[in-house]
C-alpha positions in Angstrom: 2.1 23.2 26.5 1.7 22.6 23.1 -1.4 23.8 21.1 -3.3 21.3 20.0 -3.0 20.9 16.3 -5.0 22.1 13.4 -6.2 18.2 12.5 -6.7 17.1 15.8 -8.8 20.1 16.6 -10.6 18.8 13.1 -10.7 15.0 14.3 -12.5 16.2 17.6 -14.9 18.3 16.3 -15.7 15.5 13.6 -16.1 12.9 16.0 -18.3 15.5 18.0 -20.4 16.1 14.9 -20.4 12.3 14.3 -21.8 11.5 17.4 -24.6 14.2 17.4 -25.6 12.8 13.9 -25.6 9.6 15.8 -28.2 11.2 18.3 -30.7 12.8 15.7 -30.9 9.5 13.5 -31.6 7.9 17.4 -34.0 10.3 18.6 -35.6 10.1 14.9 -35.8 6.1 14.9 -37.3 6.4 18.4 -40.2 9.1 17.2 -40.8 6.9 14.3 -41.3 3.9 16.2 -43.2 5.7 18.8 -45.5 7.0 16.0 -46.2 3.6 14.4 -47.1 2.2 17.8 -49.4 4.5 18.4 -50.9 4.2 15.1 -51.2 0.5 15.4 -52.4 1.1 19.4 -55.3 3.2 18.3 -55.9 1.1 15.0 -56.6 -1.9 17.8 -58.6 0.4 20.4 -61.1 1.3 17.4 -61.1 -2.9 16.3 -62.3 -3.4 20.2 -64.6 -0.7 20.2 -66.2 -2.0 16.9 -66.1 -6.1 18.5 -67.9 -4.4 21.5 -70.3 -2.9 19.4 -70.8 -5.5 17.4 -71.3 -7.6 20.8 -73.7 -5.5 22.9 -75.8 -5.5 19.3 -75.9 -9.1 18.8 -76.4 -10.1 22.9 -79.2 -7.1 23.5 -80.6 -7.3 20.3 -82.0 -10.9 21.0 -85.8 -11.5 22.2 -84.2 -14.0 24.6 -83.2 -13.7 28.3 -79.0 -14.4 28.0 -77.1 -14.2 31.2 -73.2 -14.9 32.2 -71.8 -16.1 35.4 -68.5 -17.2 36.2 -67.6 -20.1 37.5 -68.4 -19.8 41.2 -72.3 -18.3 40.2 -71.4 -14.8 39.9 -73.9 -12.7 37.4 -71.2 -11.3 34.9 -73.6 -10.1 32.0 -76.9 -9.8 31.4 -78.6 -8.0 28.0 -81.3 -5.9 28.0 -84.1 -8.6 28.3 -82.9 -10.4 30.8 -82.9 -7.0 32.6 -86.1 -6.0 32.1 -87.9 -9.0 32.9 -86.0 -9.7 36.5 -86.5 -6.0 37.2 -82.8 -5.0 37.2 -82.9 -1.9 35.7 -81.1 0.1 39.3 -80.0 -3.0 40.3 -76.2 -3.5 40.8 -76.1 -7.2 40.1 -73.0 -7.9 38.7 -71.1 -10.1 40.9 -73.6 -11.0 43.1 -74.7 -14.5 42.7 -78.5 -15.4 42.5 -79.0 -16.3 46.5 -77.6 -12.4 47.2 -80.3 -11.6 44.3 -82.7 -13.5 46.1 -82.5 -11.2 49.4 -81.9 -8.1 47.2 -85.6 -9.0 45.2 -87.9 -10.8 47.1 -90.6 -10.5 44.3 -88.0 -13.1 42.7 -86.8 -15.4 45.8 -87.9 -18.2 44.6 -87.1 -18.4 40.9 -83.5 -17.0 42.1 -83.1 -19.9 44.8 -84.4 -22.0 41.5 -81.9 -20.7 39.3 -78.8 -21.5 41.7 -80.0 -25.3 42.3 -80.7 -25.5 37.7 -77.1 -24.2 37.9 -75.5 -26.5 39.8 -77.1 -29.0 37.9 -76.0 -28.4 34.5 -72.4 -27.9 36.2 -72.3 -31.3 37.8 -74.2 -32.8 34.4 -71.1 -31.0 32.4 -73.4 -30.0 29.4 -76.0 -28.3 28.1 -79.4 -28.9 30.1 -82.8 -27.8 29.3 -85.7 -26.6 32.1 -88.8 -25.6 31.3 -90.1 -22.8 33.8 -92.9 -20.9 34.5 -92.8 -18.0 36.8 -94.5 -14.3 37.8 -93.2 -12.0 36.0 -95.2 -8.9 37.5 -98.0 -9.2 40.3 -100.2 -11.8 38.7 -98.6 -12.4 35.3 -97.2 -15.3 34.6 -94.3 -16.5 31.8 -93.3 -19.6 30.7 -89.5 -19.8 29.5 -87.4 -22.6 27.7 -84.2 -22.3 29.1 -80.7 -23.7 27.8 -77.6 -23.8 30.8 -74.5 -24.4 28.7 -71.1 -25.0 31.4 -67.8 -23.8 30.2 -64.7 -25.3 31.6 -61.2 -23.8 31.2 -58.4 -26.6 30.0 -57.6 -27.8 33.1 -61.6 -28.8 34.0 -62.0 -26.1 36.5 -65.8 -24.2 36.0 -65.1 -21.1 33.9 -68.6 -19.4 32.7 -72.5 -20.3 32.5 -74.1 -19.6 29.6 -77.9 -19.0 30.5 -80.5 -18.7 27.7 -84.0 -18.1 28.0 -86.8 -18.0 25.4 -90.3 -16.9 26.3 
């Protein structure tokens, strides 16, 4: 039943005091880190935001019809042109490939039906093909458009994306 003694009472509370600065520097490294990540996060989120921008500007901007579908015929984008001259303003085309379009706008059945045999086409062709096509674009007006089908394949040849261009 000894006390303990006067250096050992020291060495304990040392090693006590030892370990808590062991803590604070942890908990400070930990802040710090969390605190650059963040910084660098929200220095990336603004980059996307700005890419997107950038994007939306250069794809709406353009006097020309351009469309994206995946691989399997799938409308993934389509700017403001495009839009506006299939009437798909309230439309929720995305995913929908253009024989669902085809039912959903009848006004358009047959440039839609069209559009999915051009497709298949440039696919199976495996480049770039041209088609020149002329087609109502309201109730008795009439457009001609130059359009460019460009097929992208992932690495292992599988169909990845359509590019569709149109030019009035």
């Amino acid at each position: 039943n000894e006390p303990p003694s006067f250096v050992k009472i020291l060495k304990e509370r040392e090693r006590r005091i030892f370990l808590l600065e062991i803590l604070i520097i942890a908990l400070v490294c930990f802040f710090v880190l969390f605190l650059l990540n963040y910084i660098k996060r929200r220095k990336l989120q603004q980059e996307l935001l700005e890419k997107n921008l950038q994007f939306n500007t250069l794809i709406n901007g353009s006097d020309d019809m351009i469309f994206l579908k995946d691989g399997e015929g799938r409308w993934l984008i389509a700017n403001e042109k495009g839009i506006n001259i299939f009437h798909l303003k309230n439309i929720d085309f995305i995913g929908k490939t253009d024989r669902e379009l085809a039912e959903i706008l009848p006004f358009f059945k047959e440039e839609f039906i069209d559009c999915a045999n051009t497709d298949e086409q440039a696919w199976l062709e495996e480049q770039s093909k041209r088609f020149v096509k002329t087609f109502d674009v309201q109730i008795g007006k009439k457009r001609i458009f130059d359009i460019i089908k460009t097929p992208i394949f992932d690495n292992k040849g599988n169909r990845k994306y359509l590019i569709v261009i149109g030019r009035d």
